[in-house]
PyMOL Python script that loads the backbone (N, CA, C, O; Angstrom):
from pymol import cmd

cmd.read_pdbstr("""\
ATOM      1  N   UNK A   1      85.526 116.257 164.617  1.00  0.00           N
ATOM      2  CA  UNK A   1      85.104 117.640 164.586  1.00  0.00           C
ATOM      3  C   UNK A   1      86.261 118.544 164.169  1.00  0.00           C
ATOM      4  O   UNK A   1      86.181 119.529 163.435  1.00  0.00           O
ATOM      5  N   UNK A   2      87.309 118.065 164.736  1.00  0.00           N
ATOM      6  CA  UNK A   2      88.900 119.169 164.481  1.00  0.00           C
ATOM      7  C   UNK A   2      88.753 118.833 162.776  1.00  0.00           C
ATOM      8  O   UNK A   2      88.778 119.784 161.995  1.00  0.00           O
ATOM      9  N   UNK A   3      88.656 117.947 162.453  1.00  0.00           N
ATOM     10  CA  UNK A   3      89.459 117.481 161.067  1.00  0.00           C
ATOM     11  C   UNK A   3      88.166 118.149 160.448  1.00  0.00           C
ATOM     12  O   UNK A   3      88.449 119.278 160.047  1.00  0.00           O
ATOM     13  N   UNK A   4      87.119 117.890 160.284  1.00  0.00           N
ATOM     14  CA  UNK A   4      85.980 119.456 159.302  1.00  0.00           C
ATOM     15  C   UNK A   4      86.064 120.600 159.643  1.00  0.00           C
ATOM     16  O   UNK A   4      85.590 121.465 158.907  1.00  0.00           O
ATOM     17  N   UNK A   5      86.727 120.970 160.929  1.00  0.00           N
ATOM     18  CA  UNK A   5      87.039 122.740 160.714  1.00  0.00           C
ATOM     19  C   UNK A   5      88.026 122.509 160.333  1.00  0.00           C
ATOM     20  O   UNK A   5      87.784 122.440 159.128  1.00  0.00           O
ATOM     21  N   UNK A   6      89.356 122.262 160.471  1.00  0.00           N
ATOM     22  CA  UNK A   6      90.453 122.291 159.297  1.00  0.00           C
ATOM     23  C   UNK A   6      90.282 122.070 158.112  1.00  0.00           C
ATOM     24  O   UNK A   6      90.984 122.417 157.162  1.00  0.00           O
ATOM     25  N   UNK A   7      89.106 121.339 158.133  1.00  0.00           N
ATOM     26  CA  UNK A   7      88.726 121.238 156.437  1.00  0.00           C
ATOM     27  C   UNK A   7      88.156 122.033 155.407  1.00  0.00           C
ATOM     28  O   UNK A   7      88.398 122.128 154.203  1.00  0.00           O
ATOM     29  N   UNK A   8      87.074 122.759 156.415  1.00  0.00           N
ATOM     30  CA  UNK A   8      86.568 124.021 155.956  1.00  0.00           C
ATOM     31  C   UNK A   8      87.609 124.970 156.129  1.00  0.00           C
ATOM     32  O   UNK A   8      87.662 125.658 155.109  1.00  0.00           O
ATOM     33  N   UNK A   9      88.061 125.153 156.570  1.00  0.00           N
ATOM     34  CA  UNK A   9      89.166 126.381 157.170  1.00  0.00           C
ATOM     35  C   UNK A   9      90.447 126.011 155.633  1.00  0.00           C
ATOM     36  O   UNK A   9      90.823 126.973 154.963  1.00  0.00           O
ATOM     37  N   UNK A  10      90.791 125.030 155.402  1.00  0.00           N
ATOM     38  CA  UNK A  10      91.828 125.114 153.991  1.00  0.00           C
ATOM     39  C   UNK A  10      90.992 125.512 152.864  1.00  0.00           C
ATOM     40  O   UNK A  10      91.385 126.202 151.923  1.00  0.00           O
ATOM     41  N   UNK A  11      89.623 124.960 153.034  1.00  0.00           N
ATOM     42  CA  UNK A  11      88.597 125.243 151.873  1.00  0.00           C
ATOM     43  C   UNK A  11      88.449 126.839 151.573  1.00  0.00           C
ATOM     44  O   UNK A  11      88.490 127.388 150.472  1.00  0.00           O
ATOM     45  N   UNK A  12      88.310 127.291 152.553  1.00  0.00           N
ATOM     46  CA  UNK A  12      88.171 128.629 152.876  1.00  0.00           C
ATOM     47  C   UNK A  12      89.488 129.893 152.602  1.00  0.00           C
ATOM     48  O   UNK A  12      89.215 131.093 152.591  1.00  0.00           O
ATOM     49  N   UNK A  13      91.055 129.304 152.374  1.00  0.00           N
ATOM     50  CA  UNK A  13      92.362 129.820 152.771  1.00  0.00           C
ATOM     51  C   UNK A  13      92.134 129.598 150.772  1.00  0.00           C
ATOM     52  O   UNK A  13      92.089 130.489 149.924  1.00  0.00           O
ATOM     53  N   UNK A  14      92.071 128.653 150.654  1.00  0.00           N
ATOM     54  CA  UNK A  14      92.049 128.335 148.759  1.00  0.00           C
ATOM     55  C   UNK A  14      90.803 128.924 148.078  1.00  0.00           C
ATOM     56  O   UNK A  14      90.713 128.817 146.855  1.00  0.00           O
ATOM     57  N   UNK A  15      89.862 129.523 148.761  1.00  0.00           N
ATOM     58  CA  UNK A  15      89.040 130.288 147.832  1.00  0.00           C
ATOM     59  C   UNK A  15      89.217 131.793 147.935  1.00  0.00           C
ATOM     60  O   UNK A  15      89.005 132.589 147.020  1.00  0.00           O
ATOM     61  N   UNK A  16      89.654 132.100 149.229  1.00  0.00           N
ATOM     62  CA  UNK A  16      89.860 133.550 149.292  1.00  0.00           C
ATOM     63  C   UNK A  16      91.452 133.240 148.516  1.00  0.00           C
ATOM     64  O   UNK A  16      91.109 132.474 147.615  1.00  0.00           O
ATOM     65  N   UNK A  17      92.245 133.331 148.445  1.00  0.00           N
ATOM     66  CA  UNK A  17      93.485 133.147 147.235  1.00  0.00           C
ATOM     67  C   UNK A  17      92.983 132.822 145.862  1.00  0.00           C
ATOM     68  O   UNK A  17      93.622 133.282 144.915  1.00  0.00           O
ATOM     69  N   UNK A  18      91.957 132.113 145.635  1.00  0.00           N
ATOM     70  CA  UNK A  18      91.540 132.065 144.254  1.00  0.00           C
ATOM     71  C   UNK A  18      90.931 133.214 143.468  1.00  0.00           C
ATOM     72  O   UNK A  18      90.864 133.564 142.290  1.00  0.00           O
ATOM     73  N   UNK A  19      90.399 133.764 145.000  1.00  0.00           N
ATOM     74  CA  UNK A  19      89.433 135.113 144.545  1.00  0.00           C
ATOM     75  C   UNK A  19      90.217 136.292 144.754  1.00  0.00           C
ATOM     76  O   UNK A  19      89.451 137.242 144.590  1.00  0.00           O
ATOM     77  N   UNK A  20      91.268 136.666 145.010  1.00  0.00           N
ATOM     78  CA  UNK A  20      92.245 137.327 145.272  1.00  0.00           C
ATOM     79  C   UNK A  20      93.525 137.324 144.733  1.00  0.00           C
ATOM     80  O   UNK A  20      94.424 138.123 144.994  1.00  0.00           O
ATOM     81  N   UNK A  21      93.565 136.205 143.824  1.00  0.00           N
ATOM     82  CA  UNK A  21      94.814 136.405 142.448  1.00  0.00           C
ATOM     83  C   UNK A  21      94.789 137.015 141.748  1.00  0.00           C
ATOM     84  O   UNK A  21      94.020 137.975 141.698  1.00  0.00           O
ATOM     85  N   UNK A  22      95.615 136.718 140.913  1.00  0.00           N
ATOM     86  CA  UNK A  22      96.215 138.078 140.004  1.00  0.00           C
ATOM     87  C   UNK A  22      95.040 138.397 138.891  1.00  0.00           C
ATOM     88  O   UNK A  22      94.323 137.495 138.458  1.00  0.00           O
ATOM     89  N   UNK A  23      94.926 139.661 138.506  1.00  0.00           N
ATOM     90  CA  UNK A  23      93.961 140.040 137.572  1.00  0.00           C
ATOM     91  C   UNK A  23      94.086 139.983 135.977  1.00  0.00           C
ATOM     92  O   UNK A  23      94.852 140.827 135.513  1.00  0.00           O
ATOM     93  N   UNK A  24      93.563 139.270 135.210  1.00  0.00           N
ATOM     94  CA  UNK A  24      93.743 138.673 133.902  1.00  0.00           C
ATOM     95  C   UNK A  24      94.855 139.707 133.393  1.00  0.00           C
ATOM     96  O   UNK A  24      95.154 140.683 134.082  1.00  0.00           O
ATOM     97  N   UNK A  25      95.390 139.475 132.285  1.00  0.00           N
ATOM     98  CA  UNK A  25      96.046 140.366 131.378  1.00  0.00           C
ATOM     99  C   UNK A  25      95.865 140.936 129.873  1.00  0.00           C
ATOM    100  O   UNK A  25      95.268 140.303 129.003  1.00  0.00           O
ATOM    101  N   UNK A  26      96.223 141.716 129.749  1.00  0.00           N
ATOM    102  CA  UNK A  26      95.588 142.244 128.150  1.00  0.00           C
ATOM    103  C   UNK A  26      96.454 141.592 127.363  1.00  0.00           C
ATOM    104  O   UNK A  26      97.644 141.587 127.678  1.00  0.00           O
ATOM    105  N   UNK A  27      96.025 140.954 126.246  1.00  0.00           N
ATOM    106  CA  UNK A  27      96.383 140.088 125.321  1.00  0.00           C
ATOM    107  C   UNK A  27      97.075 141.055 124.571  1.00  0.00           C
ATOM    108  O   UNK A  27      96.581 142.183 124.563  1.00  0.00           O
ATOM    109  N   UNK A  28      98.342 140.815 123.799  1.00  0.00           N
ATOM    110  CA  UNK A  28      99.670 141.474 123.081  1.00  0.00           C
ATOM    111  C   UNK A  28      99.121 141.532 121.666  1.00  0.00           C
ATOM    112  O   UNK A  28      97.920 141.381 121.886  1.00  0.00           O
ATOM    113  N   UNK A  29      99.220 141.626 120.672  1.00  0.00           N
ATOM    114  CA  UNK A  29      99.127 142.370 119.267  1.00  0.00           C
ATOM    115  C   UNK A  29      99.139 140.904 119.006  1.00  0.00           C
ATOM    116  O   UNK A  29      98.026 140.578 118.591  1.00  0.00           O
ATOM    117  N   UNK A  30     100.110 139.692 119.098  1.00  0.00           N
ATOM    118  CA  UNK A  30      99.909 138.538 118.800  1.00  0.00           C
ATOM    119  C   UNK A  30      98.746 138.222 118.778  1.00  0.00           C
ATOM    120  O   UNK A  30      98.079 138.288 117.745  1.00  0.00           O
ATOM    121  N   UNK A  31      98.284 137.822 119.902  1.00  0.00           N
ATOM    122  CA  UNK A  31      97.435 137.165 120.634  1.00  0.00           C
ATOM    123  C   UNK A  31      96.199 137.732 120.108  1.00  0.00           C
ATOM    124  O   UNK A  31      95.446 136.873 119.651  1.00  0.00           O
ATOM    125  N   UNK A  32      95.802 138.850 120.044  1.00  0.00           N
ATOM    126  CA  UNK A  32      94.593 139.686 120.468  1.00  0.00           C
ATOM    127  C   UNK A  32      94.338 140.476 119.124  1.00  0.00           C
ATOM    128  O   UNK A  32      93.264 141.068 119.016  1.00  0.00           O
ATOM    129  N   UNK A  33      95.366 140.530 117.970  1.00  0.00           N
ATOM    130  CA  UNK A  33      94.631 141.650 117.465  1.00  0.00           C
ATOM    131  C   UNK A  33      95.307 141.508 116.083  1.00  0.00           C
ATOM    132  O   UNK A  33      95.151 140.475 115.432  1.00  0.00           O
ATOM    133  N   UNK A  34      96.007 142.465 115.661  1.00  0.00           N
ATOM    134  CA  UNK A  34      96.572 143.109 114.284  1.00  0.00           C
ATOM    135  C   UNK A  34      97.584 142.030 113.880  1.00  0.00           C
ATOM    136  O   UNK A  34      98.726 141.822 114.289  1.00  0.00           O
ATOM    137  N   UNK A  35      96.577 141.186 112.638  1.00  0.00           N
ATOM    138  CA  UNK A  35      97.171 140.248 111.904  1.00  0.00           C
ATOM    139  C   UNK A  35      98.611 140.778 110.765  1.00  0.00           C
ATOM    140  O   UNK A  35      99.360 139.988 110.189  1.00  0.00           O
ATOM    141  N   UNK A  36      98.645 141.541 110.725  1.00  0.00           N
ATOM    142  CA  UNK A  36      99.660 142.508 109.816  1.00  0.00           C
ATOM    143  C   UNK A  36     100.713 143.081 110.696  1.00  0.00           C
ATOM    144  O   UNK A  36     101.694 143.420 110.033  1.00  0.00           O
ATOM    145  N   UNK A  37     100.828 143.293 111.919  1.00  0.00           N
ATOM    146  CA  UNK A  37     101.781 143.112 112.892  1.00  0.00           C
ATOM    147  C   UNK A  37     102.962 142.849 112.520  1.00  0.00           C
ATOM    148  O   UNK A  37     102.901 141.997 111.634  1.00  0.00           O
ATOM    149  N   UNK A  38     104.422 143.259 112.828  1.00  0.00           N
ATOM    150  CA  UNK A  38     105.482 142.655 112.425  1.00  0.00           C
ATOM    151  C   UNK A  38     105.994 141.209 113.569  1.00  0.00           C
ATOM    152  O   UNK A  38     106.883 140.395 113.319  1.00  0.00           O
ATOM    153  N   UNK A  39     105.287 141.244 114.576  1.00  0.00           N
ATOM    154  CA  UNK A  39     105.140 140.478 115.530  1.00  0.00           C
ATOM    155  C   UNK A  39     104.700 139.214 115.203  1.00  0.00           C
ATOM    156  O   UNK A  39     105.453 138.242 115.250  1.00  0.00           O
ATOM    157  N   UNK A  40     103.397 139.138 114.835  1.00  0.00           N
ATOM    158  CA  UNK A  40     102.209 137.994 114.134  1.00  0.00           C
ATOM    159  C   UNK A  40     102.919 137.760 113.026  1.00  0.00           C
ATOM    160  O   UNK A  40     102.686 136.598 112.694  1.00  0.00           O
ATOM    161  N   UNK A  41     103.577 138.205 112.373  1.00  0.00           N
ATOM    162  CA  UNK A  41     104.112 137.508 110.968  1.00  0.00           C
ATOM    163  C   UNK A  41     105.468 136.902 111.148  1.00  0.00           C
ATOM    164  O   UNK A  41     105.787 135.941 110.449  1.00  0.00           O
ATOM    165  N   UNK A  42     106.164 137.323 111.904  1.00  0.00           N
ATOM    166  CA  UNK A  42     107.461 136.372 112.776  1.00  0.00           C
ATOM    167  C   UNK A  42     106.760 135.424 113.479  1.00  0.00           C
ATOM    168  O   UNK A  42     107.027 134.339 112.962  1.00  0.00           O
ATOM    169  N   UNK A  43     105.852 135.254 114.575  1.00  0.00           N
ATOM    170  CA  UNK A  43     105.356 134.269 114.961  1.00  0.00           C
ATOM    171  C   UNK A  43     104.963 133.657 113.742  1.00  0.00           C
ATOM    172  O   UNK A  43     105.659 132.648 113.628  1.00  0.00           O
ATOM    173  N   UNK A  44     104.272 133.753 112.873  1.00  0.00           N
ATOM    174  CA  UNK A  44     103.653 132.993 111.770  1.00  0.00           C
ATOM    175  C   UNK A  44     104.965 131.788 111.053  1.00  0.00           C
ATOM    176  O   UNK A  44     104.805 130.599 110.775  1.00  0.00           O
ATOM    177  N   UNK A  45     106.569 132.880 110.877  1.00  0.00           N
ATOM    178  CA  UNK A  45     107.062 131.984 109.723  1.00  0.00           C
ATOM    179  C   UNK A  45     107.734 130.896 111.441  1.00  0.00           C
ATOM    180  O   UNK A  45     108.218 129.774 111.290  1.00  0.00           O
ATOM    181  N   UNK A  46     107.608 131.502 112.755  1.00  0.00           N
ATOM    182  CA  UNK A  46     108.590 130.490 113.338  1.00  0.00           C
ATOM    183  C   UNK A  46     107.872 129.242 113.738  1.00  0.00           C
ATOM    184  O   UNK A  46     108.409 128.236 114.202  1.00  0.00           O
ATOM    185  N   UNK A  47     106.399 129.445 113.470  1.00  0.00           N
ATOM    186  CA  UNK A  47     105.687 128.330 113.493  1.00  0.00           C
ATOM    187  C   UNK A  47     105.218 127.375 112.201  1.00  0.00           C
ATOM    188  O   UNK A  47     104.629 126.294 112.202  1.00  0.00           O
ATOM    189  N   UNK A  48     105.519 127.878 111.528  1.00  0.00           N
ATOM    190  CA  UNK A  48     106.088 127.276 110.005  1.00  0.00           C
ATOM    191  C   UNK A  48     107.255 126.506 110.050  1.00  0.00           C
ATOM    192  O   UNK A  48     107.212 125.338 109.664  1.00  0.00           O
ATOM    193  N   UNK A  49     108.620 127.156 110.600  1.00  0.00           N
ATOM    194  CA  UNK A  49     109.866 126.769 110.406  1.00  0.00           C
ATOM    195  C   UNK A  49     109.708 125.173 111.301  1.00  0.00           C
ATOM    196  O   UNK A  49     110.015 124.049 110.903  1.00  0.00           O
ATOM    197  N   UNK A  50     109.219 125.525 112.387  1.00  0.00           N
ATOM    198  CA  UNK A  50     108.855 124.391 113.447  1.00  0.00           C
ATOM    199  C   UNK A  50     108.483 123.004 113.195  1.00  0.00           C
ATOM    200  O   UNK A  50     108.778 121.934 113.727  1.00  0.00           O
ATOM    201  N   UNK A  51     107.305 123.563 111.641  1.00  0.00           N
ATOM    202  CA  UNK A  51     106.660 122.506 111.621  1.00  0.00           C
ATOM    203  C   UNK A  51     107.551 121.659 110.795  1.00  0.00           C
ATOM    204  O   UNK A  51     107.626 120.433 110.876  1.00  0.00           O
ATOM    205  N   UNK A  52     108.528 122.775 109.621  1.00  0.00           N
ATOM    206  CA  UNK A  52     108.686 122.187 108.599  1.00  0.00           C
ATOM    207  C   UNK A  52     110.170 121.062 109.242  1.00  0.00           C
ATOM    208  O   UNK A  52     110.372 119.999 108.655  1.00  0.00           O
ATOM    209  N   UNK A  53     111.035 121.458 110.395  1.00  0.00           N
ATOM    210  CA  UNK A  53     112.033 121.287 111.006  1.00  0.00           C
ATOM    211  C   UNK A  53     111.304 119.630 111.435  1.00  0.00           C
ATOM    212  O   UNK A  53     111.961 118.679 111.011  1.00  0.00           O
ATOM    213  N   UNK A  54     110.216 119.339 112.110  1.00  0.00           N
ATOM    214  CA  UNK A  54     109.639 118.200 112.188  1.00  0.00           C
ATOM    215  C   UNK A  54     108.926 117.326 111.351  1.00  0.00           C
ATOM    216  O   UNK A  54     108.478 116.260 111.772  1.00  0.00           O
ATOM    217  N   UNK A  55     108.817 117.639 110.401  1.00  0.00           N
ATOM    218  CA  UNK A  55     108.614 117.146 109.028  1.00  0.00           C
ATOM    219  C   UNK A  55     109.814 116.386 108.645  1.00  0.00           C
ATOM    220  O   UNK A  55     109.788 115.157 108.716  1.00  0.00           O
ATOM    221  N   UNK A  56     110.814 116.982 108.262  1.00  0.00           N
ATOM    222  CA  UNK A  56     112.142 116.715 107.958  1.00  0.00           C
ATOM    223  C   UNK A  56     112.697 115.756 108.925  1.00  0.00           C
ATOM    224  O   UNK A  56     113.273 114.857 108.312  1.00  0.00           O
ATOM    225  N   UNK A  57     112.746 115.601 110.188  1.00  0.00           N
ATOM    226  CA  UNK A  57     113.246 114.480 111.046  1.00  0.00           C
ATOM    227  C   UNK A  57     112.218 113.209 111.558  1.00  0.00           C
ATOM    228  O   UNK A  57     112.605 112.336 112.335  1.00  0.00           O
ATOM    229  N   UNK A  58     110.452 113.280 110.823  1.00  0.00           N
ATOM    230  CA  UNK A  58     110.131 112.578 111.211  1.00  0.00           C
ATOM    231  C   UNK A  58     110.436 111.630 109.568  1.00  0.00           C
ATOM    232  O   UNK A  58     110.713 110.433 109.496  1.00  0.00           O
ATOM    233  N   UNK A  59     110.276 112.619 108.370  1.00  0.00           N
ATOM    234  CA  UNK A  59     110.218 111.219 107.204  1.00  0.00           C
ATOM    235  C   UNK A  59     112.126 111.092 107.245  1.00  0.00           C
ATOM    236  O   UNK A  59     112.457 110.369 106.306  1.00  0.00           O
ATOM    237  N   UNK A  60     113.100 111.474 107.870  1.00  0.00           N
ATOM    238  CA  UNK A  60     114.272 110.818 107.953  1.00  0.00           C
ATOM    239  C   UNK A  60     113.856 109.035 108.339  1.00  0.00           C
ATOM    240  O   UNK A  60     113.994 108.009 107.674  1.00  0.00           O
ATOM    241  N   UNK A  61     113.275 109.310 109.796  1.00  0.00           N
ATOM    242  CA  UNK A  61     113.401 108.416 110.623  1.00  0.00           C
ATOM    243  C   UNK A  61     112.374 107.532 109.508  1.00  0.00           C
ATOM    244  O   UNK A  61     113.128 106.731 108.954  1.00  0.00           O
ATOM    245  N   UNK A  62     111.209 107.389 109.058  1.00  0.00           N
ATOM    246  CA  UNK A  62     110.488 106.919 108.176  1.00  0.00           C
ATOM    247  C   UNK A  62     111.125 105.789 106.840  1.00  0.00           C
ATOM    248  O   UNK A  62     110.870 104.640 106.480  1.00  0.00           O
ATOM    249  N   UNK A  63     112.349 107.207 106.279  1.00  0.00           N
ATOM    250  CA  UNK A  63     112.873 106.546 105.131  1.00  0.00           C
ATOM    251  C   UNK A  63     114.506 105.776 106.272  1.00  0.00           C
ATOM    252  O   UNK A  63     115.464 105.415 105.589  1.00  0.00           O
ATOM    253  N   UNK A  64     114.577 105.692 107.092  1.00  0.00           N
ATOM    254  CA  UNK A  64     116.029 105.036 107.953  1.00  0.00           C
ATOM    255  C   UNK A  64     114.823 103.344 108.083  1.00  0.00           C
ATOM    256  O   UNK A  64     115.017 102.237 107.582  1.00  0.00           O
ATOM    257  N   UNK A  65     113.784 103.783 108.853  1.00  0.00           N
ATOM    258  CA  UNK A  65     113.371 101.932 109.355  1.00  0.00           C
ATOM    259  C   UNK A  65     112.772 101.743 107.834  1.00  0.00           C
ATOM    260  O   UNK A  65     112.576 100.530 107.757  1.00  0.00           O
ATOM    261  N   UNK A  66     112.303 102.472 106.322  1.00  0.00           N
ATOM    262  CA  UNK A  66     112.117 102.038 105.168  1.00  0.00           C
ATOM    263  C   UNK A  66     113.328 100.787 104.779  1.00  0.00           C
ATOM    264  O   UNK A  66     113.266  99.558 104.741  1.00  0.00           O
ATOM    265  N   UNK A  67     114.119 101.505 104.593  1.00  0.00           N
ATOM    266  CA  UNK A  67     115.412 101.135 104.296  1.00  0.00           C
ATOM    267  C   UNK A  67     115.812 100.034 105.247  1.00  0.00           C
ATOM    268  O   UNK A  67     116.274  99.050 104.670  1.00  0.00           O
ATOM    269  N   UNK A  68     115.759  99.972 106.322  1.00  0.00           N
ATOM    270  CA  UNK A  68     116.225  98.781 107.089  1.00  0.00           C
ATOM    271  C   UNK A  68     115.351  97.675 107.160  1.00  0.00           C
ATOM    272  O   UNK A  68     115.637  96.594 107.674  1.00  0.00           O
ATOM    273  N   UNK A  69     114.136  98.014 106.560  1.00  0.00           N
ATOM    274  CA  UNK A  69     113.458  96.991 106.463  1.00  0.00           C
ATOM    275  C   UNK A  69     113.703  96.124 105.052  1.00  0.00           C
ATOM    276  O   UNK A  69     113.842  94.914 104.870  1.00  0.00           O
ATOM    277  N   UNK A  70     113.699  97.041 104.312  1.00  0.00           N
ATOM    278  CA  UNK A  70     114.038  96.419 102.453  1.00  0.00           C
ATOM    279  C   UNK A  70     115.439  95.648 102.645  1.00  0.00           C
ATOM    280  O   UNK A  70     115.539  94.485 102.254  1.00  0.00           O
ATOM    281  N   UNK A  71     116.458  96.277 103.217  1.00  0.00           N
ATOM    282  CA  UNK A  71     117.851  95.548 103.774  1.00  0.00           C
ATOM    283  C   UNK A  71     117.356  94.145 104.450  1.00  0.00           C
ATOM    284  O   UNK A  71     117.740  93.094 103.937  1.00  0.00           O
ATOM    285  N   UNK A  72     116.578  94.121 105.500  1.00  0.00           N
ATOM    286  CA  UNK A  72     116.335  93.226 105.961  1.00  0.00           C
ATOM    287  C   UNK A  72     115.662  91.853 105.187  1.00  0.00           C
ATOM    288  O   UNK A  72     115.922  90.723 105.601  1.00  0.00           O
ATOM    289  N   UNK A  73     114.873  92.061 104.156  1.00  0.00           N
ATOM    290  CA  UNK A  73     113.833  91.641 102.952  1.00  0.00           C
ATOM    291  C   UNK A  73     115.111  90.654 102.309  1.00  0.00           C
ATOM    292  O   UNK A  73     115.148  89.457 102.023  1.00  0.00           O
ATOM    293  N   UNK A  74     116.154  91.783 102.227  1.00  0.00           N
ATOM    294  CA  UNK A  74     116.693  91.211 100.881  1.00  0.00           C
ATOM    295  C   UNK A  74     118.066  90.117 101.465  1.00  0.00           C
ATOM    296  O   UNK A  74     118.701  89.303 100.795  1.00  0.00           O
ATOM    297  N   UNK A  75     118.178  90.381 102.588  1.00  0.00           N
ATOM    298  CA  UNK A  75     118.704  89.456 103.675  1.00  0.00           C
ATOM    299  C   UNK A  75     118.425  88.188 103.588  1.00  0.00           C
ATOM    300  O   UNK A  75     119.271  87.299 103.495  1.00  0.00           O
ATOM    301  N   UNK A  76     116.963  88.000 103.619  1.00  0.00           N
ATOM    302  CA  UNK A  76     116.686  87.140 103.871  1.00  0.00           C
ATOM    303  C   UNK A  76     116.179  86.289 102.753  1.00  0.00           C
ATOM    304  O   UNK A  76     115.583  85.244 103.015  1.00  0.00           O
ATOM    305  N   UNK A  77     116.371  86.652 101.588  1.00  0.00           N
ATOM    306  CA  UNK A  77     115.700  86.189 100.612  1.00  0.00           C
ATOM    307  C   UNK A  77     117.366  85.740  99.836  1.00  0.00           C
ATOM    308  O   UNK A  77     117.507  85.068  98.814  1.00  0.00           O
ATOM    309  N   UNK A  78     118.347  86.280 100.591  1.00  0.00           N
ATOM    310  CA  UNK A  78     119.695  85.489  99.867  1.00  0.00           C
ATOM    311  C   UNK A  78     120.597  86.171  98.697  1.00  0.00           C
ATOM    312  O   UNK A  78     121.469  85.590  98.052  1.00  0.00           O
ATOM    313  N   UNK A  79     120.103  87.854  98.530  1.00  0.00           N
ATOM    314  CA  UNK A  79     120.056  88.889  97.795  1.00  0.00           C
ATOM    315  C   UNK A  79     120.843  89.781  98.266  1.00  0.00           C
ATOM    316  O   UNK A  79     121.009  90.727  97.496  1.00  0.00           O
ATOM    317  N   UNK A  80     121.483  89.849  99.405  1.00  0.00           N
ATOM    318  CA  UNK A  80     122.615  90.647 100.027  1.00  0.00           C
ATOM    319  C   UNK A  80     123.391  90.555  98.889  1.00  0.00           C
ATOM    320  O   UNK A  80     123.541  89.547  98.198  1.00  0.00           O
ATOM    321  N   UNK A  81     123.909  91.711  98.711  1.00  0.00           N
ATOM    322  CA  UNK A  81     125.372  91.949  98.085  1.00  0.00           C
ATOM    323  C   UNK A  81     126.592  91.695  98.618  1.00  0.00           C
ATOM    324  O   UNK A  81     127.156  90.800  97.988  1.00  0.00           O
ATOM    325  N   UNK A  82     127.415  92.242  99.790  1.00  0.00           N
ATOM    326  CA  UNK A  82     128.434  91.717 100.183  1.00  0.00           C
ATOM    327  C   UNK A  82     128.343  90.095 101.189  1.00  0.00           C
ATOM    328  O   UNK A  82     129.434  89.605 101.479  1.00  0.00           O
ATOM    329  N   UNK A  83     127.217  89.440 101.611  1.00  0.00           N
ATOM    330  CA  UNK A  83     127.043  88.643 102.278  1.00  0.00           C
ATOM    331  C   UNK A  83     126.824  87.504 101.440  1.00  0.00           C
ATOM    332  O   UNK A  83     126.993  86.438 102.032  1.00  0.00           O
ATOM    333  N   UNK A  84     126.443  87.401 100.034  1.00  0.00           N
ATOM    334  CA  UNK A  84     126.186  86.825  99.124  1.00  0.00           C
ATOM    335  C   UNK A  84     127.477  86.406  98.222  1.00  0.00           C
ATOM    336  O   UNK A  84     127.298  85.657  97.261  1.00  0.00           O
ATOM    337  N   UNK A  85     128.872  86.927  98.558  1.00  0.00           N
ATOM    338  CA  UNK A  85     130.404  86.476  97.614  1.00  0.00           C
ATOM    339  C   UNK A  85     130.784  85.360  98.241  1.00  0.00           C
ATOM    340  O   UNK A  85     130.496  84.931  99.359  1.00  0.00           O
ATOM    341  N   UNK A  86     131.527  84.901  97.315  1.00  0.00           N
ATOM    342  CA  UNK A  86     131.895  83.528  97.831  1.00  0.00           C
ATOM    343  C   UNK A  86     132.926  84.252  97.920  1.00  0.00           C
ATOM    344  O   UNK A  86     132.880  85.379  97.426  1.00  0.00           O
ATOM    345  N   UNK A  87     134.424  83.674  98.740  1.00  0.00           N
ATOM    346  CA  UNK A  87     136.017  84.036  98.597  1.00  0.00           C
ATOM    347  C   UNK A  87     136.446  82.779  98.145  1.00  0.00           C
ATOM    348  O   UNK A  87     136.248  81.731  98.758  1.00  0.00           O
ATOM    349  N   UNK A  88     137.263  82.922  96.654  1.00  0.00           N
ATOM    350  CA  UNK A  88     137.900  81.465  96.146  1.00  0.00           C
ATOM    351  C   UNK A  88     138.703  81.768  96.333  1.00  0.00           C
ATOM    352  O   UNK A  88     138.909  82.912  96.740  1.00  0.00           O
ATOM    353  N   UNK A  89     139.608  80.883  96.129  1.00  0.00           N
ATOM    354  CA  UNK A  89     141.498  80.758  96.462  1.00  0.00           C
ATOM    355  C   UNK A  89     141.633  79.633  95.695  1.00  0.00           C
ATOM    356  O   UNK A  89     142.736  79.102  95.565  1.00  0.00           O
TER     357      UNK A  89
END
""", "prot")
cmd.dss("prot")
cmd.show_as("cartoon", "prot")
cmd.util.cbc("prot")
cmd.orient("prot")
């Protein structure tokens, strides 16, 4: 019996706080409105710059395991350049 009125009773402490938080907010010129904004058009290029910044470090990593794989290819096929000299004397 204790443990369902404490149960109702937290049920009750979390809905009056749910219903008693903070009151929405008005959305900023970004968010809400004037595409011509000097605001919205800085957001615009820094979400550009973002993308283009991850672009750039994902085909690095792309053309790095490219390359280590063709290295690896040519490894094994007996086509190495410095691993492939004989040293005469």
């Amino acid at each position: 019996m204790r443990v369902a009125l404490r149960l109702h009773r937290g049920l009750g402490i979390g809905l009056a706080l749910a219903v008693a938080g903070p009151l929405p907010a008005w959305a900023c010129a970004v968010c809400y409105g004037d595409p011509g904004a000097p605001a919205s058009r800085g957001l615009a290029w820094a979400v550009g710059a973002l993308v283009a910044v991850v672009g750039l470090v994902l085909s690095g990593l792309v053309a790095f395991f490219v390359q280590a794989v063709r290295r690896e290819q040519q490894a094994a096929r007996g086509h190495s350049g410095a691993a492939n000299l004989e040293v005469k004397r």
